[in-house]
C-alpha positions as CSV (number, residue, x, y, z in Angstrom):
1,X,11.5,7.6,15.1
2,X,11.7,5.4,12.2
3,X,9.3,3.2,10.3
4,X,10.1,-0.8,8.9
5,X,8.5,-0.9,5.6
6,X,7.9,-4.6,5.0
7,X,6.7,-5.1,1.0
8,X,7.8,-5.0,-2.3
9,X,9.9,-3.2,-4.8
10,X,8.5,-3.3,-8.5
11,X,8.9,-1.4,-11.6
12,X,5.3,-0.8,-12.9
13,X,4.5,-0.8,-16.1
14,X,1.3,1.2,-16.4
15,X,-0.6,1.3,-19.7
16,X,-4.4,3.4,-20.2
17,X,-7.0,1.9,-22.3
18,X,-9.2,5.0,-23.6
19,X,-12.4,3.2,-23.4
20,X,-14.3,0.7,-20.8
21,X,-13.0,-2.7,-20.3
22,X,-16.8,-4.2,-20.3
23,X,-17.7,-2.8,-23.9
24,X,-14.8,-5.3,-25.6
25,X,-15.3,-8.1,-22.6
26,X,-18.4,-10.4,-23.8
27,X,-19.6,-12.2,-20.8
28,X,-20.7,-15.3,-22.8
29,X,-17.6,-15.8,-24.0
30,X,-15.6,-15.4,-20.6
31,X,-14.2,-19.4,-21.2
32,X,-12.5,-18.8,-24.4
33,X,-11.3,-15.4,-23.5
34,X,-9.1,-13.9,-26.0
35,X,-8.8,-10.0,-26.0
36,X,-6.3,-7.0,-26.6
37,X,-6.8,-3.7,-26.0
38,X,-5.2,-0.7,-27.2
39,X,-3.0,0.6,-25.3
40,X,-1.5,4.2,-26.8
41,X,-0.7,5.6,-23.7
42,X,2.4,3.8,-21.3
43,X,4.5,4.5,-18.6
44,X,7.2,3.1,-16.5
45,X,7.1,3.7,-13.2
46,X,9.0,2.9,-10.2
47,X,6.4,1.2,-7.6
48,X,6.2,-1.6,-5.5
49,X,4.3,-1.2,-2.2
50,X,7.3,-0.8,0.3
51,X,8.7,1.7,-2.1
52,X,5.7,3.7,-2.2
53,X,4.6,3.9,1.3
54,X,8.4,4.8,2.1
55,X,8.7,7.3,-0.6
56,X,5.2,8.8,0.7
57,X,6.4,8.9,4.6
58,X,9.4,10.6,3.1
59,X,7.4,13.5,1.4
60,X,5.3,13.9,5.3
61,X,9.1,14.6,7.0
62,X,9.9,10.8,8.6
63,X,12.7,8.8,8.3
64,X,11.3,5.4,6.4
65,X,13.4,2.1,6.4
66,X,12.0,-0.1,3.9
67,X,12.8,-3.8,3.5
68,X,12.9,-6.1,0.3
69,X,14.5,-8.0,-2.2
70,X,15.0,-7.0,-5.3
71,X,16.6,-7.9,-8.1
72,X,19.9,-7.2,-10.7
73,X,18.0,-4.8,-12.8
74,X,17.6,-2.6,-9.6
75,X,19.8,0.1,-10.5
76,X,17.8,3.2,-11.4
77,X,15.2,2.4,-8.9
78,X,18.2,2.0,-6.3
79,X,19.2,5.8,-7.6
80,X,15.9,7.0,-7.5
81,X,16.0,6.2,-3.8
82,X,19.4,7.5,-3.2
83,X,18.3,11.0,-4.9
84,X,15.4,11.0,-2.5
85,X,17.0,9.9,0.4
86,X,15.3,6.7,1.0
87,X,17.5,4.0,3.3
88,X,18.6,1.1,1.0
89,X,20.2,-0.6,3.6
90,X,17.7,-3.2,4.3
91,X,17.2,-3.6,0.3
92,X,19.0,-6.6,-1.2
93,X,20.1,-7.3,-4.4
94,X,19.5,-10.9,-5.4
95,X,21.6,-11.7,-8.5
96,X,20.1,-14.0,-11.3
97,X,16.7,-12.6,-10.2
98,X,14.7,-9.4,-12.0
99,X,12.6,-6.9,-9.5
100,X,9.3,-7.4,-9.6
101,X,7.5,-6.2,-12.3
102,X,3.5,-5.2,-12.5
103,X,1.5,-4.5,-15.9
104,X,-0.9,-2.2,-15.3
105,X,-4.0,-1.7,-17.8
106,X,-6.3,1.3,-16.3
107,X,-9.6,2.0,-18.5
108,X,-11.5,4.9,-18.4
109,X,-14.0,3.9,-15.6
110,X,-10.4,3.5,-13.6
111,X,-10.9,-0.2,-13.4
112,X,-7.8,-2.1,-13.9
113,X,-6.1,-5.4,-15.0
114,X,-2.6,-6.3,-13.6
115,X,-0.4,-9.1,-14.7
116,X,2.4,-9.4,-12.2
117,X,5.7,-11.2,-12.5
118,X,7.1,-11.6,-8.3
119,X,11.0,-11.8,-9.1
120,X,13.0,-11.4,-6.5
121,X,10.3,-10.5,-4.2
122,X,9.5,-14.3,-3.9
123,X,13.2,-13.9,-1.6
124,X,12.0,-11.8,1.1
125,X,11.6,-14.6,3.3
126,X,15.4,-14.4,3.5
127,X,15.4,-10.6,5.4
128,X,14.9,-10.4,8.6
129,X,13.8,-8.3,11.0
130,X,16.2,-8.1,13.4
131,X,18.7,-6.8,11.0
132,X,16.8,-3.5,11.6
133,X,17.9,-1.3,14.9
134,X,15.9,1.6,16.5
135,X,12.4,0.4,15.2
136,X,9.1,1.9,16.2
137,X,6.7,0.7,14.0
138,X,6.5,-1.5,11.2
139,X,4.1,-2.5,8.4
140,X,3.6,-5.9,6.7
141,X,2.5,-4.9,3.1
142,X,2.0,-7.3,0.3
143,X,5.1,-9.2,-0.5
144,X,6.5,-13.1,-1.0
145,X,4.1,-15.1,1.1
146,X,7.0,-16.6,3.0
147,X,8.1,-13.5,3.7
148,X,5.4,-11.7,5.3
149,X,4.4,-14.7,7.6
150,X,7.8,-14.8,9.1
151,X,8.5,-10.9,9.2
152,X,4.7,-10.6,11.2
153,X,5.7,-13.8,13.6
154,X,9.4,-11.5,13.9
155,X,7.6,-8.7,14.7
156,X,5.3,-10.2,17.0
157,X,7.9,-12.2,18.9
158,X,9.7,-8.9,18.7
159,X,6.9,-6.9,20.7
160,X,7.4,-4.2,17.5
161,X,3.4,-3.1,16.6
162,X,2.4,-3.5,13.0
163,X,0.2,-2.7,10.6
164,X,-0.9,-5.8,8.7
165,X,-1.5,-5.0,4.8
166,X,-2.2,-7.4,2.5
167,X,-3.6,-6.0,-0.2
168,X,-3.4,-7.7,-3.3
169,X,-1.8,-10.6,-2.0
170,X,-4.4,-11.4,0.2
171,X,-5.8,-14.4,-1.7
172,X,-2.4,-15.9,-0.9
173,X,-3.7,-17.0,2.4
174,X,-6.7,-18.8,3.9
175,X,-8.7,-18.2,6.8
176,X,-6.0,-19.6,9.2
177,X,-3.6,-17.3,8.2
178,X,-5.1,-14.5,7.7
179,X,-6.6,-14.9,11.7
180,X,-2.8,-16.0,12.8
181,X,-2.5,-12.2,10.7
182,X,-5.0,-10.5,12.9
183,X,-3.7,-12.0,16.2
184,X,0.2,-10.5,15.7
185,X,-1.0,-7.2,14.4
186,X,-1.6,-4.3,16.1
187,X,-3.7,-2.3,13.3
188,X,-5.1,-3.9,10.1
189,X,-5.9,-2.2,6.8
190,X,-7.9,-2.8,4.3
191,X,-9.9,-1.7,1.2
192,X,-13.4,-2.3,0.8
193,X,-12.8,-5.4,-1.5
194,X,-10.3,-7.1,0.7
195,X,-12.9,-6.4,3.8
196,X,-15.2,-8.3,2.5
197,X,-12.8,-11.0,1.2
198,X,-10.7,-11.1,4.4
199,X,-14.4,-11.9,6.5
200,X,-15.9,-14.3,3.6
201,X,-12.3,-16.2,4.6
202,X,-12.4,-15.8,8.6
203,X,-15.9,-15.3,9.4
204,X,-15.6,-12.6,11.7
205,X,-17.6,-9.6,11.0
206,X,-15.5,-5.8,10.4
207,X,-16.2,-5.1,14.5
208,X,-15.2,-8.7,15.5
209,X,-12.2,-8.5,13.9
210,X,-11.6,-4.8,15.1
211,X,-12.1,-6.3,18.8
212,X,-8.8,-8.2,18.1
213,X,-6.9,-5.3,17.4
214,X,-6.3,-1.5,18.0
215,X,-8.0,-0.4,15.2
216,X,-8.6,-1.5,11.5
217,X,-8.9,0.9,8.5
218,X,-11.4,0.5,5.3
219,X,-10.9,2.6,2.6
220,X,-13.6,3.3,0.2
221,X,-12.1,5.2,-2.8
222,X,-14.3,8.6,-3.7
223,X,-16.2,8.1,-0.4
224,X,-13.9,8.1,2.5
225,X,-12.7,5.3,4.8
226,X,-14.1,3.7,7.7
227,X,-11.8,3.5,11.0
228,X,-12.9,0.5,13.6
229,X,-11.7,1.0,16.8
230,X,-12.5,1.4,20.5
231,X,-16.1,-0.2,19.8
232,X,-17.0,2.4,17.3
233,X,-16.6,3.6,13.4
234,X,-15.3,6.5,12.7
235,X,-16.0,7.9,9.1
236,X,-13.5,9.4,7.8
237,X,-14.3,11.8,4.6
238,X,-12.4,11.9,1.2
239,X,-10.4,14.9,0.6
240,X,-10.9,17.4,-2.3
241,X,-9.0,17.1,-5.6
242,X,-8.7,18.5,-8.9
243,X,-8.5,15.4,-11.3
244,X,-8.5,12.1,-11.4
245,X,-5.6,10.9,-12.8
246,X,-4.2,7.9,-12.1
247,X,-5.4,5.0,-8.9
248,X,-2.2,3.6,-8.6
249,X,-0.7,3.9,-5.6
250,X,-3.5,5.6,-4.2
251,X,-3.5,2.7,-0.9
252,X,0.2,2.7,-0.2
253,X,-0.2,6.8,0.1
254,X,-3.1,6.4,2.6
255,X,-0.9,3.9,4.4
256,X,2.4,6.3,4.7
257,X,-0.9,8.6,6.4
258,X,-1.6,5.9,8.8
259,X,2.1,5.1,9.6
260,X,2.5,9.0,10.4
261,X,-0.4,9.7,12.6
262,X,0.6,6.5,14.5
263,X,4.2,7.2,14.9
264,X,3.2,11.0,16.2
265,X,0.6,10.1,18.4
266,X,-2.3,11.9,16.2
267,X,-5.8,10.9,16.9
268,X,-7.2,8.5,14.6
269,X,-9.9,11.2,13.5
270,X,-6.4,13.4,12.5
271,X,-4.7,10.5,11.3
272,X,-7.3,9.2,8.5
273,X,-7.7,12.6,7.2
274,X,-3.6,12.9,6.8
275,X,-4.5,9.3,5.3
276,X,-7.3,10.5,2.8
277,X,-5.3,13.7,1.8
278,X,-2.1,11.8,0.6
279,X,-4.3,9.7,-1.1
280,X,-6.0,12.6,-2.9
281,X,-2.8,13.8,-3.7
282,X,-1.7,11.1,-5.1
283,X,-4.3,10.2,-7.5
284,X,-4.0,13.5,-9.2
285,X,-0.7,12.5,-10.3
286,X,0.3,9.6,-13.1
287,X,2.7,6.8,-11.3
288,X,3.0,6.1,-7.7
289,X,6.0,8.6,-6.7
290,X,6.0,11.6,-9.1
291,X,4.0,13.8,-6.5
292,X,5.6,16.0,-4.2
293,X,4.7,19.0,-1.8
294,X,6.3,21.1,1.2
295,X,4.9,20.4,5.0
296,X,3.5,24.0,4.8
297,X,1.3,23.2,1.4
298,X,0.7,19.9,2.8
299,X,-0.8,21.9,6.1
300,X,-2.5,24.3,3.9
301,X,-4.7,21.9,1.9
302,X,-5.2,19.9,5.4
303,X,-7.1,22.5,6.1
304,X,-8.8,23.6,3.1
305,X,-10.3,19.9,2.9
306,X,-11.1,19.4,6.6
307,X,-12.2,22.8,7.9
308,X,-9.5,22.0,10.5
309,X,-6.2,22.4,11.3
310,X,-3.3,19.7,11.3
């Protein structure tokens, strides 16, 4: 069974700010901004939402085929992949073009300010999805707006189930869209912000738009994630962890849980813990793919967060 990874590639730039934005922001003087804040700490990570959810589904044991454009600066991130044996077949250079590139500033209350440059990612309209044989199960993560309206209306006209993530590029669409979104998908995710900004823009209430799916996922940092489907909520609890060390990447880990449990027909009470867990994992880690463990650890602390077996 494989798994199409719709999204983006980026190199991420992450920076931490030892104090609290809000104690150098004055909110008086929010229309004349002009702030820096030191940033003594920085990293550069390899990132981008397809390339995280793919290298996380990697780490659980399934075969990942991720799909995006990227650009002529690619080249460690493309042996990054290889070393982990993550497909790059469906990854395409686009000369004259840099990958996508996200500047991270994380303070100390693990709010954070992101400046992003799109690159080649604004190509992705120009994959497609039937380049890509022996699919099971696909996600639409955030990527060029072009791009991720015409891979969901492939995938749809395709009869391949999706999961439809926006993410951060969610304020690229309007309530149209995003309800042209939630009638191709088969499962929609979301974190608590983008809940509420996803029904401000359609209307529809977190049960309403769960009616038009088989089930949509909230996640709610420290305290869990909510699960809509079959009429009810399921609440799904955070898992254990023994620092907090870096957010990023924390949703495109819970994701790679959601594509698992989906693609191995786990129930969704199994399937958001395996969800939470990565997450957990994740965020004790700096950068978005510098964790790793072995099926039987991942088992292990399963069941030492769950008080159940996986």
């Amino acid at each position: 069974m494989s798994a199409l990874i719709c999204g983006s590639f980026a190199y991420d730039t992450i920076m931490v700010f030892p104090d609290q934005f809000q104690n150098h922001i004055m909110p008086n003087k929010v229309h004349m901004l002009n702030v820096a804040f030191l940033v003594p700490e920085l990293r550069r990570e390899f990132g981008g939402c397809a390339g995280n959810i793919a290298y996380n589904l990697k780490l659980l044991g399934d075969e990942p085929v991720p799909m995006g454009t990227v650009g002529s600066d690619f080249t460690s991130y493309a042996t990054w992949m290889d070393q982990h044996q993550i497909s790059r077949r469906h990854v395409h250079v686009k000369k004259g073009n840099y990958t996508a590139q996200a500047f991270i500033t994380t303070d100390m209350n693990d709010n954070q300010i992101t400046a992003f440059h799109p690159g080649a990612m604004n190509l992705a309209h120009e994959t497609k999805i039937s380049e890509a044989k022996d699919i099971t199960l696909a996600i639409v993560s955030p990527d060029g707006r072009d791009g991720m309206i015409q891979h969901a209306q492939q995938l749809h006209e395709a009869g391949i189930p999706f999961i439809f993530d926006p993410g951060q590029g969610l304020p690229m669409f309007n309530g149209e869209d995003l309800m042209r979104f939630t009638q191709q998908a088969t499962y929609i995710t979301l974190n608590d912000y983008e809940a509420q900004l996803f029904q401000d823009r359609t209307g529809l209430s977190p049960h309403e738009i769960a009616e038009q799916v088989e089930a949509r996922s909230i996640t709610r940092g420290g305290e869990g994630s909510h699960i809509y489907t079959d009429g009810k909520r399921l609440d799904i609890p955070s898992a254990k962890t023994s620092k907090l060390a870096d957010p990023t990447g924390c949703g495109d880990a819970y994701r790679a849980g959601l594509i698992h449990g989906i693609m191995h027909g786990k129930d969704w009470e199994t399937t958001g813990r395996i969800a939470s867990l990565l997450g957990a994992i994740k965020i004790e880690h700096h950068g978005t793919q510098n964790h790793s463990f072995t099926a039987e650890e991942f088992a292990e602390r399963f069941e030492q967060s769950f008080n159940r077996k996986l």
